[in-house]
C-alpha positions as CSV (number, residue, x, y, z in Angstrom):
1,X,64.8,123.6,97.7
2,X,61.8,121.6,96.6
3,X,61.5,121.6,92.7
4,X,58.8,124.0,91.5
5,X,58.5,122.4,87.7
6,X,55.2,121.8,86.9
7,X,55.8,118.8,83.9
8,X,58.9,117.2,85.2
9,X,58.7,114.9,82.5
10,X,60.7,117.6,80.5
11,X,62.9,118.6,83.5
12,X,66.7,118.7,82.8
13,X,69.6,119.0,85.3
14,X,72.6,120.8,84.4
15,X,75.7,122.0,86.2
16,X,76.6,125.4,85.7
17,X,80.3,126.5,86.4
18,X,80.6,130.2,87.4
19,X,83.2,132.7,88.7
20,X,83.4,135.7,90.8
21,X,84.8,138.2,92.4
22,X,83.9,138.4,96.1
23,X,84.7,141.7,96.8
24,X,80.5,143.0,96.3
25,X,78.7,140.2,97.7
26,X,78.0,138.7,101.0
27,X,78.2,135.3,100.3
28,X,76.1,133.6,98.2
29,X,72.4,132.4,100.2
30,X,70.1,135.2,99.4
31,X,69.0,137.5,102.5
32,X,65.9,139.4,103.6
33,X,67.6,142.1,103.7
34,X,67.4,143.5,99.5
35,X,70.6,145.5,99.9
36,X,72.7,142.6,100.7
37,X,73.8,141.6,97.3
38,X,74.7,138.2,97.2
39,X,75.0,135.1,94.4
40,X,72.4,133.4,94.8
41,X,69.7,136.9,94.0
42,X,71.1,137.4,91.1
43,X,71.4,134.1,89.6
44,X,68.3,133.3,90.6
45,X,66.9,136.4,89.3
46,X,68.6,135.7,85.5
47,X,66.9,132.1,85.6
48,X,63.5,133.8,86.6
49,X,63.8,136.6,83.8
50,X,65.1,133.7,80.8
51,X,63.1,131.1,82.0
52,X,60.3,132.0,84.3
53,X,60.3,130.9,87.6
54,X,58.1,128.3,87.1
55,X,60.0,126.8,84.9
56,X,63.5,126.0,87.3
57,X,63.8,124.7,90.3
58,X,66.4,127.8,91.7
59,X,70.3,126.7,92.3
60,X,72.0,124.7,94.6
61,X,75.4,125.3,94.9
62,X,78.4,123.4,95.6
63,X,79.9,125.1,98.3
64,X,78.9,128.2,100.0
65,X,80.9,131.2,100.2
66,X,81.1,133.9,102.7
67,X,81.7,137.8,102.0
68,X,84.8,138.7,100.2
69,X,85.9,135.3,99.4
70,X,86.3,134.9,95.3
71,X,86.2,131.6,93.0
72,X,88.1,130.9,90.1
73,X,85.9,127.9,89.6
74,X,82.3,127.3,91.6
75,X,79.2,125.1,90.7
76,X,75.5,125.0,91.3
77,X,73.2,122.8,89.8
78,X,69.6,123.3,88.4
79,X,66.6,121.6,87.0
80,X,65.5,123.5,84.1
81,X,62.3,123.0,81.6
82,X,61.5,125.3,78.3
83,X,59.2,128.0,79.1
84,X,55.2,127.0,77.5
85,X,56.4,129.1,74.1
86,X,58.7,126.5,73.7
87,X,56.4,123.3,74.1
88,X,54.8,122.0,71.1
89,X,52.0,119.6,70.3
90,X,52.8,118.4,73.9
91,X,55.3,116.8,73.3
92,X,58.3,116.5,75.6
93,X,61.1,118.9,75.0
94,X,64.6,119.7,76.6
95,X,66.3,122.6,77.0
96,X,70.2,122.1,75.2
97,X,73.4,123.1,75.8
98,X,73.1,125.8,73.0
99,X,70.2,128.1,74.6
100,X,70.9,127.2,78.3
101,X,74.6,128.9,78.2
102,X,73.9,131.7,76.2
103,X,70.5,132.6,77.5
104,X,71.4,132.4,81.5
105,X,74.3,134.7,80.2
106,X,72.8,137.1,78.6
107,X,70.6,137.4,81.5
108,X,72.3,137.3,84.1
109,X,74.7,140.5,82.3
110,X,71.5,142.2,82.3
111,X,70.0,141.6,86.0
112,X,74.1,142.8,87.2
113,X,74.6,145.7,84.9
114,X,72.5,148.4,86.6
115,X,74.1,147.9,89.8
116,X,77.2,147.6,88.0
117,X,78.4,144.4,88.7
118,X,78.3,142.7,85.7
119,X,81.9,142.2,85.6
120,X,82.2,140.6,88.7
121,X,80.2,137.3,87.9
122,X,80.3,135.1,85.2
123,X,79.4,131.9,83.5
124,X,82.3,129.7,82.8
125,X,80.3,126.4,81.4
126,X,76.8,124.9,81.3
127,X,76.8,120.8,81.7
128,X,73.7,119.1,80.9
129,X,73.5,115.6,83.6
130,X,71.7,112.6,82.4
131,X,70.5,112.0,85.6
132,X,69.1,113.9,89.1
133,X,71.3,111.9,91.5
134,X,74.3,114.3,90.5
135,X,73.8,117.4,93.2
136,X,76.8,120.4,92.8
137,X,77.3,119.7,96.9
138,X,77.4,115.1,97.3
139,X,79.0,114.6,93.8
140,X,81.8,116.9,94.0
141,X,85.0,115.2,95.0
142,X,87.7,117.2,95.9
143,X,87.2,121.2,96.3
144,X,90.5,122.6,96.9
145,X,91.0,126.3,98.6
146,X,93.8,129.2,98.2
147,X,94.8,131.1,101.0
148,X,97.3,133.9,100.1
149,X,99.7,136.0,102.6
150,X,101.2,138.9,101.4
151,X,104.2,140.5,103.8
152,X,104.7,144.0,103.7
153,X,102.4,146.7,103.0
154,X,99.4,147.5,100.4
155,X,100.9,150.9,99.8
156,X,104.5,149.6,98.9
157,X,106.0,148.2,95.6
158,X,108.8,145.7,95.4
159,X,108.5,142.6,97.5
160,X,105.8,144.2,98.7
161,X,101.6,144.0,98.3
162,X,101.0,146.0,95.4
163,X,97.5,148.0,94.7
164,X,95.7,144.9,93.5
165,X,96.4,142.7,96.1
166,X,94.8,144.6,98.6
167,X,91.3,142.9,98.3
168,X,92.8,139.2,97.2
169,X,95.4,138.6,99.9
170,X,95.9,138.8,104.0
171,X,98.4,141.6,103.9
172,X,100.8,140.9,107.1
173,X,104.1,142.6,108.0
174,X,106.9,140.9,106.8
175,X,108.9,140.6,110.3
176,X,106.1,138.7,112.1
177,X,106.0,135.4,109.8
178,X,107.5,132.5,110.9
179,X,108.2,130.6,108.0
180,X,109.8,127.5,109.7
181,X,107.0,127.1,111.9
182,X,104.3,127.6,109.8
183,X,105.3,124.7,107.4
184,X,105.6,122.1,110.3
185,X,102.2,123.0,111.5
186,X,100.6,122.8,107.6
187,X,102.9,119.1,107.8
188,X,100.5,118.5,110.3
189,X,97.2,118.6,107.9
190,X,98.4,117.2,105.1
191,X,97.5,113.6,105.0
192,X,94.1,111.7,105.9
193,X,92.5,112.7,109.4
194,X,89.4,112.9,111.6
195,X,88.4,116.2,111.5
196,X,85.5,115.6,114.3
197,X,86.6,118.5,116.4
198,X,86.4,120.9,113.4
199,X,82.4,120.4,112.0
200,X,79.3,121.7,113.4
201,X,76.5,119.7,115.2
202,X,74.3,120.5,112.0
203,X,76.9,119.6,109.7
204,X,75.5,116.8,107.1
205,X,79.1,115.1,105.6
206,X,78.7,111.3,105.7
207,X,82.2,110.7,107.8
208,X,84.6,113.2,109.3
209,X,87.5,111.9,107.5
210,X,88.8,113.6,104.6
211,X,92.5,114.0,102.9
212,X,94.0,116.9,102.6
């Protein structure tokens, strides 16, 4: 999004590290819709309310999610100045480390807790960047995914998918896995390929090829 900071001479970038649990939100872009919650509203909202939103330049995250899906580990990255109250004599001042992670916590607890979901999203880290060519999406270099099968049933103990696994795993009877076959097709993957035949026409990676 274009940068809304009015004295970018006191802009800072930082990468901010957060977690969730997918099992509210629909993905994280915001949408017209306001009873779609998603991660970007609500992130977005806690930098407005600590910093005013003329003071950030809203987040852009490292790789989009889609409803239901949870993160041990996401990023997003932000350029961030002190609100006026915090400029003196004109002189050029940076937000640090010390207020950014607190304050964007605090905040964001407080924009989530009346639609109780303030559990379900929270800050891990807060990284200031010495420069503005880092971005949360081209920096990154590896991202790496979890897919979980369960086989059996959610309602069953033992072996089986257990109450909490319900929302976290593809629950699948046990009898209709082929385990043989499914590791010679992963085989397949693993290595570097040409994904071509996989990505979209608007899709903006530099090259196709990627190692996995």
């Amino acid at each position: 999004p274009p940068c809304r900071l009015q004295r970018p001479w006191e802009m800072r970038r930082f990468a901010v590290a957060f977690a969730y649990d997918g099992s509210h939100f629909h993905g994280w872009t915001k949408q017209k819709d306001p009873s779609l919650m998603t991660l970007q509203r609500p992130i977005e909202a806690a930098l407005d309310a600590f910093l005013g939103p003329e003071n950030h330049g809203g987040a852009v995250v490292s790789s989009r999610t889609d409803r239901g899906v949870h993160a041990l580990r996401n990023v997003f990255h932000v350029d961030a100045q002190p609100p006026p109250q915090r400029r003196r004599h004109g002189r050029p001042e940076y937000l640090t480390v010390e207020e950014m992670l607190p304050g964007l916590r605090h905040f964001l607890r407080e924009t989530l807790k009346p639609v109780g979901l303030d559990a379900s999203l929270a800050i891990l880290g807060v990284e200031p960047k010495s420069s503005t060519a880092y971005h949360a999406r081209f920096s990154a270099t590896e991202r790496e995914y979890i897919y979980r099968l369960v086989a059996g049933t959610a309602q069953c103990g033992g072996r089986q998918a257990g109450l909490f696994e319900a929302a976290r795993s593809w629950i699948v009877q046990e009898d209709t896995l082929d385990l043989e076959s499914m590791r010679a097709a992963a085989n397949i993957l693993q290595g570097q390929h040409d994904f071509s035949s996989f990505r979209g026409r608007d899709c903006t990676a530099a090259t196709p090829v990627s190692k996995t």
